[in-house]
Residue frames relative to the residue before (quaternion, step in Angstrom):
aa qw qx qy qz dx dy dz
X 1.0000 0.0000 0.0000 0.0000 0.00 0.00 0.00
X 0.4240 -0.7472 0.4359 0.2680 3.65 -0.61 1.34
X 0.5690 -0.4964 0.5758 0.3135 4.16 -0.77 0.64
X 0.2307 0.6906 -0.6805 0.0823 2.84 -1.22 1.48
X 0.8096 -0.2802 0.1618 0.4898 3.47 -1.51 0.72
X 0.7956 0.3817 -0.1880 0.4312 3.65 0.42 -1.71
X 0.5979 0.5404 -0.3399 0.4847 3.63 1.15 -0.61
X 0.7603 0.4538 -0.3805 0.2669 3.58 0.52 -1.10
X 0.6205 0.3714 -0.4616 0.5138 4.23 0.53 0.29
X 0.4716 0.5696 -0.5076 0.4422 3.73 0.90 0.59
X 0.7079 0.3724 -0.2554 0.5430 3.67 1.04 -1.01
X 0.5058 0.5248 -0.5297 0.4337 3.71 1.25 -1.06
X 0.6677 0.5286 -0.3286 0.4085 3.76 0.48 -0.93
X 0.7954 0.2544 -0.3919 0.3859 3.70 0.04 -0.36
X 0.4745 0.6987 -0.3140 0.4337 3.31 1.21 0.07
X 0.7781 0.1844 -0.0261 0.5998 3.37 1.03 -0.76
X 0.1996 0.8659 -0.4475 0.1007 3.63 1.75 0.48
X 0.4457 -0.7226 0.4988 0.1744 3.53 0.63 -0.76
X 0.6202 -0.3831 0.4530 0.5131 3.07 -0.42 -1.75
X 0.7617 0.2473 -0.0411 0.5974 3.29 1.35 -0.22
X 0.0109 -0.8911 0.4021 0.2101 4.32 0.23 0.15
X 0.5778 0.4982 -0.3026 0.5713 2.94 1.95 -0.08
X 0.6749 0.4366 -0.5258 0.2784 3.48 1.01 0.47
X 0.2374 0.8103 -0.3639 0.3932 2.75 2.04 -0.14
X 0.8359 0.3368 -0.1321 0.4127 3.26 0.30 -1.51
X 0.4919 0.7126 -0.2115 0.4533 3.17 1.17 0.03
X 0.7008 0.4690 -0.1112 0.5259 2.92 0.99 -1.18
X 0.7518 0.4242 -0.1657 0.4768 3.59 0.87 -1.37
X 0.5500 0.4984 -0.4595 0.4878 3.77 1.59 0.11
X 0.7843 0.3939 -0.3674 0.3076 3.49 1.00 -0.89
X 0.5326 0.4334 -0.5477 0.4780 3.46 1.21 0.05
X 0.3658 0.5859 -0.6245 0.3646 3.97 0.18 -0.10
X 0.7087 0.5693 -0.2072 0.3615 3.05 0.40 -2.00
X 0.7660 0.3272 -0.2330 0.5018 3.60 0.62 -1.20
X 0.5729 0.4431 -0.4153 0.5505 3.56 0.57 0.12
X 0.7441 0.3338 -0.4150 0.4034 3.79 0.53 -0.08
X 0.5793 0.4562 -0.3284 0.5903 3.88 1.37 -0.49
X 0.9201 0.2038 -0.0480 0.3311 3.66 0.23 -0.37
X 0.5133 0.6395 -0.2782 0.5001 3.74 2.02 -0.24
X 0.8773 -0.1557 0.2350 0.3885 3.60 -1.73 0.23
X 0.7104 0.6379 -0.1514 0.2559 3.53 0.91 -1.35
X 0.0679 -0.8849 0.4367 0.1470 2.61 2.51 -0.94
X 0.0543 0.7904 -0.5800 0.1893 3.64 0.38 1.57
X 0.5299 0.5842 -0.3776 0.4851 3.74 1.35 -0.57
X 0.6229 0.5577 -0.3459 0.4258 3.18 0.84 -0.67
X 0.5992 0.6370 -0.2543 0.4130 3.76 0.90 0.06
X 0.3435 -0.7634 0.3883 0.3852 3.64 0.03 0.67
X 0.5945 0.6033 -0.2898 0.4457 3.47 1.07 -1.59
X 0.7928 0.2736 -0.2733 0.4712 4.06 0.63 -0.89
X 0.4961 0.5139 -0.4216 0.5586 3.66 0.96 0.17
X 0.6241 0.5622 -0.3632 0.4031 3.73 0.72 -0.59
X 0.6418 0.6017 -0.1409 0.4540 3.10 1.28 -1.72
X 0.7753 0.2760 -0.2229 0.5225 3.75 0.71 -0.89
X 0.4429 0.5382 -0.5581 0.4502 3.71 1.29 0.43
X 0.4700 0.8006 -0.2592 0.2664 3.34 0.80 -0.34
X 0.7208 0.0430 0.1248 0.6804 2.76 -0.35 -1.93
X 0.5195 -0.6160 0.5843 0.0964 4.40 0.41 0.26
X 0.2861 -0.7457 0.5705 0.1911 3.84 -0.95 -0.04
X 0.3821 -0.7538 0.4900 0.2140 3.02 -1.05 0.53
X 0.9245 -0.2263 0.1844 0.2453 3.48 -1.55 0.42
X 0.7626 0.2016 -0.0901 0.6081 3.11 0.85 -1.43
X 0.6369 0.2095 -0.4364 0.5999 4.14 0.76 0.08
X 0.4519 0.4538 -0.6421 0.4213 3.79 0.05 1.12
X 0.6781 0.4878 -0.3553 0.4195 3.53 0.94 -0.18
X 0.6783 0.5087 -0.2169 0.4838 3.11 0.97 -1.26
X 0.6165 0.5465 -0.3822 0.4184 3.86 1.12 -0.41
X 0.7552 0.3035 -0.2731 0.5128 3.37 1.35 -1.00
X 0.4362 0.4978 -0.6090 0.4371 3.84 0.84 1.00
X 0.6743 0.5786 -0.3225 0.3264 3.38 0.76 -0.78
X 0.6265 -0.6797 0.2004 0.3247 3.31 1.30 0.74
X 0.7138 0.6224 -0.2309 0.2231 3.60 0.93 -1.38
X 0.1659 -0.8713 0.4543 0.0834 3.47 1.00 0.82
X 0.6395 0.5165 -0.3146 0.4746 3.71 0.77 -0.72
X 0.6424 0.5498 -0.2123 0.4898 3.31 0.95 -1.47
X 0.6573 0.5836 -0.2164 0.4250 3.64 0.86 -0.86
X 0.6974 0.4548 -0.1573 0.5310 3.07 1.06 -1.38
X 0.5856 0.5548 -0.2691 0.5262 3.78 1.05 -0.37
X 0.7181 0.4196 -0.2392 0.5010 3.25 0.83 -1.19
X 0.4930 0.7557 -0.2133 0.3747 3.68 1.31 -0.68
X 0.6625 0.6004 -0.0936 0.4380 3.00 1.00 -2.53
X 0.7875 0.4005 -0.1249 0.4515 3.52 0.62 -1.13
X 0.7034 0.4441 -0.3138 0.4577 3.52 1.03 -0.95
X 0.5612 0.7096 -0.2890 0.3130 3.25 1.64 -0.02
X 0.6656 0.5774 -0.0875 0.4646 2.81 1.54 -1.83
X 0.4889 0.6637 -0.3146 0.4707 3.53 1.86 -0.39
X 0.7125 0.2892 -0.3051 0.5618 3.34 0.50 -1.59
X 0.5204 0.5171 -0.5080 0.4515 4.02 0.24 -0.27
X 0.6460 0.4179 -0.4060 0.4931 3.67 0.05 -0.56
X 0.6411 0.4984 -0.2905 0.5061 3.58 0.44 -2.03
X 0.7377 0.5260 -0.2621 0.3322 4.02 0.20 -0.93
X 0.5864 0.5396 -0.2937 0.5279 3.35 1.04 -1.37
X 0.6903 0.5101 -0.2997 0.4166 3.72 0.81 -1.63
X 0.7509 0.4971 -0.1990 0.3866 3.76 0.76 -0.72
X 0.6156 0.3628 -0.2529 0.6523 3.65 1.05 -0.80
X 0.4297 0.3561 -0.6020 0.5711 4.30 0.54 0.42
X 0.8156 0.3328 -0.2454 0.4048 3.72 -0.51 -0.85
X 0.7249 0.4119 -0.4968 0.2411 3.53 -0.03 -0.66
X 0.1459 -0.7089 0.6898 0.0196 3.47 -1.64 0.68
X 0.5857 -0.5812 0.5185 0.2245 3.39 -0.74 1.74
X 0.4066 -0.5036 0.7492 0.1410 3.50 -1.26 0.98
X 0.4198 -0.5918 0.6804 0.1031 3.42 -1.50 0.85
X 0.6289 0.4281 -0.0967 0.6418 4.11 1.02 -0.79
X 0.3804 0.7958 -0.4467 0.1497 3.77 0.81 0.23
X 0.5188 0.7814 0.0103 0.3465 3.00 1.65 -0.81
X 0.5862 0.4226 -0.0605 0.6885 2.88 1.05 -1.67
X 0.8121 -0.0649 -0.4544 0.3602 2.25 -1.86 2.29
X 0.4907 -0.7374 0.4490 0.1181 3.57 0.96 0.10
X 0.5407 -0.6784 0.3224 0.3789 4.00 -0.76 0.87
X 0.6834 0.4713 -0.3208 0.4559 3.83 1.28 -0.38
X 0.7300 0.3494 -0.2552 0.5291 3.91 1.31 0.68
X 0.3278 0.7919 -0.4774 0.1937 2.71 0.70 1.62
X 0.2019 -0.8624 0.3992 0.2370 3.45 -0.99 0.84
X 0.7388 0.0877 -0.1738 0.6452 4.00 -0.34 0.84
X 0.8303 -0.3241 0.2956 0.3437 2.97 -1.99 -0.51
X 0.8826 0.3442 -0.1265 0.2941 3.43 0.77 -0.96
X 0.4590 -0.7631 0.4421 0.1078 3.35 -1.12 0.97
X 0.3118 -0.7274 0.5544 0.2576 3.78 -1.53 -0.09
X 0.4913 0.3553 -0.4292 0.6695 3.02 1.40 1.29
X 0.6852 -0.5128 0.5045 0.1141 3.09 -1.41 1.85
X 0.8317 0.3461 -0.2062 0.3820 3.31 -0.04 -1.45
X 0.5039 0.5550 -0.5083 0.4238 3.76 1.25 -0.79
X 0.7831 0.4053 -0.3022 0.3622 3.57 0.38 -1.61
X 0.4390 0.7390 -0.3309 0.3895 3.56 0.83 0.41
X 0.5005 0.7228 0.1643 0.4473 2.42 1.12 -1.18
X 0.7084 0.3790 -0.0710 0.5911 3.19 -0.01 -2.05
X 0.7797 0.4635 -0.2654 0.3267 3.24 0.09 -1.92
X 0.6760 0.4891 -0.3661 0.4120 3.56 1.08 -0.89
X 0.7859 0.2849 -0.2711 0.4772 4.00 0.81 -0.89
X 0.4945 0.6784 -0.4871 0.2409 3.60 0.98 1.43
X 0.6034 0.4719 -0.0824 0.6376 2.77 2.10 -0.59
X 0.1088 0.6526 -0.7442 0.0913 3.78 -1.30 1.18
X 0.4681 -0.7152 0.4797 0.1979 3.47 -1.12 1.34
X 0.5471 0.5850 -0.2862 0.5260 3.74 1.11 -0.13
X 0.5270 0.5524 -0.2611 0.5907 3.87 1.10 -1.35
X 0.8373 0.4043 -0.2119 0.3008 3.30 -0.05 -1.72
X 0.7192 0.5108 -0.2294 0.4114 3.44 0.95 -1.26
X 0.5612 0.7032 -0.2432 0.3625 3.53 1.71 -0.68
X 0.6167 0.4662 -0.1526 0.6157 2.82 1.68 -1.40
X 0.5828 0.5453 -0.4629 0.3857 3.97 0.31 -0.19
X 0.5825 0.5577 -0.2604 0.5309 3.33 1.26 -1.68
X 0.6386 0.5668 -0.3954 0.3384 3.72 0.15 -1.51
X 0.6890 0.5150 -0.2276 0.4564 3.52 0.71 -1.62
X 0.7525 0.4196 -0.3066 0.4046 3.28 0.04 -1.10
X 0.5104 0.6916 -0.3320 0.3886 3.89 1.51 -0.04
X 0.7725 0.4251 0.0204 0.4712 2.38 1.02 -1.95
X 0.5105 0.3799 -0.4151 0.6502 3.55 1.61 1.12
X 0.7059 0.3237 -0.3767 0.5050 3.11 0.61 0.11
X 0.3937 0.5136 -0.5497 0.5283 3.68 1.30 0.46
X 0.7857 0.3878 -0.3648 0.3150 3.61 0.03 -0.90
X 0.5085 0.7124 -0.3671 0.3148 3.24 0.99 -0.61
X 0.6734 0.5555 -0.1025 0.4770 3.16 0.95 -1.77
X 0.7226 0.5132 -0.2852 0.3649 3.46 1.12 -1.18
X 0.4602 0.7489 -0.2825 0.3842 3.12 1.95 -1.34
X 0.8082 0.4278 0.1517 0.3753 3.18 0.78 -2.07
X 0.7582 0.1431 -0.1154 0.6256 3.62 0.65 -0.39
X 0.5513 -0.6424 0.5226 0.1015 3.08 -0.97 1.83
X 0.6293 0.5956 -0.2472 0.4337 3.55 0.80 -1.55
X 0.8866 0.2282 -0.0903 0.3921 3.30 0.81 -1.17
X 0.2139 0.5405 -0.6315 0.5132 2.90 1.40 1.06
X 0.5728 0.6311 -0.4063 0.3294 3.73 0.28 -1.77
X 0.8173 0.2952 -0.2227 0.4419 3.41 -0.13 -1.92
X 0.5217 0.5279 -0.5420 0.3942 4.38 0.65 0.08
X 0.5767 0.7434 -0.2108 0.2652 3.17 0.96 -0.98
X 0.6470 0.4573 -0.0927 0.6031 3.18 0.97 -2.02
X 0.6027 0.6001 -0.4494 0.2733 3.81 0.74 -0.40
X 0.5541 -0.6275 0.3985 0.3748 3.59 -1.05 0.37
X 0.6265 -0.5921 0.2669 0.4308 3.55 1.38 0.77
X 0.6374 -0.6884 0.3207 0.1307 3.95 -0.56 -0.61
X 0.3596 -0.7217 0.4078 0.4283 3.43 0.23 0.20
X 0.7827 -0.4165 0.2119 0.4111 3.10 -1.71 0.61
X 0.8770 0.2701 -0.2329 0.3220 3.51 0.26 -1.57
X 0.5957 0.5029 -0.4970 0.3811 3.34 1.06 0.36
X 0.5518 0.6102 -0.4519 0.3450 3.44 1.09 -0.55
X 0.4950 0.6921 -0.2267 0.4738 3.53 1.75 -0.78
X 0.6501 0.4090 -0.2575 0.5864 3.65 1.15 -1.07
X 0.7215 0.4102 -0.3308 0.4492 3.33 0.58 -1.04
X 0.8093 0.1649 -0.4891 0.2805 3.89 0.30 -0.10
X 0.0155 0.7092 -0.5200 0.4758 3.22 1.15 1.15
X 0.8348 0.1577 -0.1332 0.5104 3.18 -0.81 -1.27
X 0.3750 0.5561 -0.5157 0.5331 4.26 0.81 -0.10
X 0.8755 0.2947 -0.2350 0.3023 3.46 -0.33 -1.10
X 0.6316 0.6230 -0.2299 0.4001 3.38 1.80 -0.40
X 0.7832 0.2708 -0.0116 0.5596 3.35 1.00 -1.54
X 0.7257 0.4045 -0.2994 0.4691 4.11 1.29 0.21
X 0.5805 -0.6363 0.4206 0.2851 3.17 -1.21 0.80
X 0.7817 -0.3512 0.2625 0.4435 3.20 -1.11 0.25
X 0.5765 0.5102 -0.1390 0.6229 3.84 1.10 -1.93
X 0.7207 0.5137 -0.2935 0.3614 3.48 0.18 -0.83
X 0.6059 0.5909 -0.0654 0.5286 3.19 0.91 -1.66
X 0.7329 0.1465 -0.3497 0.5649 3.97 0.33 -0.91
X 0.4209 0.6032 -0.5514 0.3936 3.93 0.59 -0.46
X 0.7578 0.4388 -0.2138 0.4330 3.57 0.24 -1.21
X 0.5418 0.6529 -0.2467 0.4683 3.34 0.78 -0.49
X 0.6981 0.6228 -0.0910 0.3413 3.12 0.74 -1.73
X 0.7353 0.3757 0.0322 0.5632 3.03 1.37 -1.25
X 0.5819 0.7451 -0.1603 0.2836 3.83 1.23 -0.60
X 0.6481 0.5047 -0.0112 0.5702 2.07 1.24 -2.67
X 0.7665 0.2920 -0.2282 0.5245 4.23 0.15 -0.83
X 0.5067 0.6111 -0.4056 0.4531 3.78 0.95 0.60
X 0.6451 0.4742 -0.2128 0.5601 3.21 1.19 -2.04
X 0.8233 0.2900 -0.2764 0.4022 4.28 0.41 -0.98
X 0.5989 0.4705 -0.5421 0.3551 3.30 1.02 0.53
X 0.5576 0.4715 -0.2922 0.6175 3.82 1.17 -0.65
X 0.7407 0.3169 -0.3776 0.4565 3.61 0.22 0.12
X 0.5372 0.5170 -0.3086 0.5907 3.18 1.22 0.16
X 0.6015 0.6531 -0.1286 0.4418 3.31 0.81 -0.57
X 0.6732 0.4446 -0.2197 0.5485 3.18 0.96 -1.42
X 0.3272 0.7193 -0.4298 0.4368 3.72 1.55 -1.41
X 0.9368 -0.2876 0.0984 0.1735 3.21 -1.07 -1.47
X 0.1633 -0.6122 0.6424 -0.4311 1.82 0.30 3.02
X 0.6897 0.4739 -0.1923 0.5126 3.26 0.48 -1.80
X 0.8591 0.3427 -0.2362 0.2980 3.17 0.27 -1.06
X 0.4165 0.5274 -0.4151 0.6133 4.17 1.54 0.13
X 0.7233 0.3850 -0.4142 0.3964 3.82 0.67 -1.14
X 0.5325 0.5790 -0.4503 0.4223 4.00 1.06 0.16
X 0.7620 0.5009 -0.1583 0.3787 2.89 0.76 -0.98
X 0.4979 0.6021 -0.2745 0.5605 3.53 1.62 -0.65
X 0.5876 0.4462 -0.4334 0.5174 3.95 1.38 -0.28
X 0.0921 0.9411 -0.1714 0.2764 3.47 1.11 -0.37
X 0.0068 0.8123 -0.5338 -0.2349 3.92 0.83 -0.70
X 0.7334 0.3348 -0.3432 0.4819 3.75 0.62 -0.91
X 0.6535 0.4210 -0.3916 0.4923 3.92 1.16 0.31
X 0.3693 0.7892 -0.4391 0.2191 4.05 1.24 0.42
X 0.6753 0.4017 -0.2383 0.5708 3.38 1.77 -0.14
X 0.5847 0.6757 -0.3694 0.2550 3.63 1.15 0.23
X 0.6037 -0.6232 0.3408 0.3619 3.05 -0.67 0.05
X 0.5691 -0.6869 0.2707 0.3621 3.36 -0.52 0.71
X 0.0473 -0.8125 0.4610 0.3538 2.98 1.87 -1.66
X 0.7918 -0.2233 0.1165 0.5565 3.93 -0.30 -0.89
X 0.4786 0.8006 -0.3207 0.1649 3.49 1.00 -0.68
X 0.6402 0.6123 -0.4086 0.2200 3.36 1.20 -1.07
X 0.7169 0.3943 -0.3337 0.4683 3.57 1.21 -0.40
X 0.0855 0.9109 -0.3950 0.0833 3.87 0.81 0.11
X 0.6864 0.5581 -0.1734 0.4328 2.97 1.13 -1.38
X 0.7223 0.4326 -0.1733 0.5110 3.41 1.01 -1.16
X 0.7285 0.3698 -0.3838 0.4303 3.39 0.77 -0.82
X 0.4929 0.7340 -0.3467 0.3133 3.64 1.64 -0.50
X 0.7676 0.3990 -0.1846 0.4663 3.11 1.39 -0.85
X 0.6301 0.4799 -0.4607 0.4005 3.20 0.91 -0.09
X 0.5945 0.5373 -0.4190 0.4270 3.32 0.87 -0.90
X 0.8267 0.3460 -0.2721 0.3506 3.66 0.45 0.37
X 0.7127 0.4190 -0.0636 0.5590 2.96 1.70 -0.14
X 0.2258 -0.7049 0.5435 0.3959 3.50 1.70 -0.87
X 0.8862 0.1061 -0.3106 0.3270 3.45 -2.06 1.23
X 0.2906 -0.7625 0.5492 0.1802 3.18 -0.52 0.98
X 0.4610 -0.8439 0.2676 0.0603 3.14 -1.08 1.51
X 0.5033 0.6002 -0.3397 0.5207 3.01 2.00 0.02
X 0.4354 0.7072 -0.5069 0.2312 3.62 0.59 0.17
X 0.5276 -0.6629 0.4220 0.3228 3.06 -0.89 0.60
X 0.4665 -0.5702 0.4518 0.5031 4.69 -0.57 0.41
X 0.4858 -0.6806 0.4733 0.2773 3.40 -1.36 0.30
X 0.0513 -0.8824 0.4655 0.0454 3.40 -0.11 0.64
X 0.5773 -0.6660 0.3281 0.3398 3.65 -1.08 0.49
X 0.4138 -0.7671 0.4566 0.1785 3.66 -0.36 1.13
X 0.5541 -0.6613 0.4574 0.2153 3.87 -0.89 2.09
């Protein structure tokens, strides 16, 4: 199958899979992402993309990763505005809201779903459900991960090179048989299977005794062994079960 634009961070990705190629890819949309909300390009500086992240706001964990990324102005712009939203959104809610009389009942440890008989909770809610970075990752991600099957569908070769990979972490392997059951045929679908399922429990097995030689390497009668693969274990231990490997270094914005 000839390399194209959309195909070519699918192969950059099994090439450099790791333990995981889809965190790979993962990873290299959300710094895209942070380089377009916060890099050289000076997208904050736009009304239309400052509008967009008043919106949907950011979540927790890319509020951190924005203020490693260095761009303190940019931040403080992007801030200014997402502020003046929830002021607006805030001003508009505390006019209307009227205490429930029953507020009480069931208490803060028995809740059931998302929603609430207090205005201001679902406010709230609605605001920390949505991060424009989260959301936009996950569009990109998909649209990959069709163009993973495609390729797989179609290029013999790249069936080959998925194969040879060290298989995947848990929750993509989860996305990925997802999309298996979504975009393959029946023939297609056990074929894929066939090959997945004894991929995912040998490399998860694998990773095992990593973790489990690097105990043993603490050991005194093992103080002269070799490490073999183990010295990183810990990191690759967790990702393979969790997705991203935690020793990376934050992304930051390049002088």
């Amino acid at each position: 199958m000839k390399e194209q634009i959309h195909t070519i961070p699918i192969s950059d990705a099994m090439a450099n899979a790791g333990e995981c190629p889809f965190c790979y890819i993962e990873r290299k949309t959300e710094e895209h992402m942070m380089d377009f909300v916060l890099g050289h390009g000076a997208s904050y500086m736009e009304s239309d993309i400052r509008d967009m992240t008043d919106r949907e706001g950011f979540c927790r964990a890319h509020f951190k990763k924005m203020f490693d990324y260095g761009n303190s102005l940019g931040n403080a712009w992007i801030l200014k505005t997402l502020y003046q939203r929830h002021l607006e959104e805030m001003d508009k809610e505390f006019k209307n809201f009227k205490p429930e009389s029953s507020a009480r009942k069931g208490g803060i440890f028995n809740k059931k779903g998302t929603s609430s008989s207090n205005s201001i909770v679902d406010w709230i809610n609605r605001r920390e459900s949505s991060c424009f970075i989260c959301s936009s990752v996950q569009n990109t991600f998909q649209a990959y991960m069709k163009t993973f099957f495609t390729m797989y569908k179609k290029d013999a070769d790249f069936r080959t090179q998925v194969v040879n990979t060290k298989g995947f972490c848990l929750d993509h392997f989860k996305v990925l048989c997802e999309g298996a059951d979504e975009m393959l045929s029946d023939q297609e679908r056990n074929e894929f299977y066939a090959i997945m399922l004894p991929l995912m429990r040998e490399n998860v097995s694998r990773v095992y005794d990593d973790i489990a030689w690097f105990i043993e390497k603490y050991d005194y009668k093992n103080r002269d062994a070799d490490w073999k693969t183990s010295k990183d274990a810990i990191q690759r231990g967790m990702q393979k079960l969790r997705g991203s490997d935690p020793s990376l270094p934050p992304h930051i914005l390049k002088k």
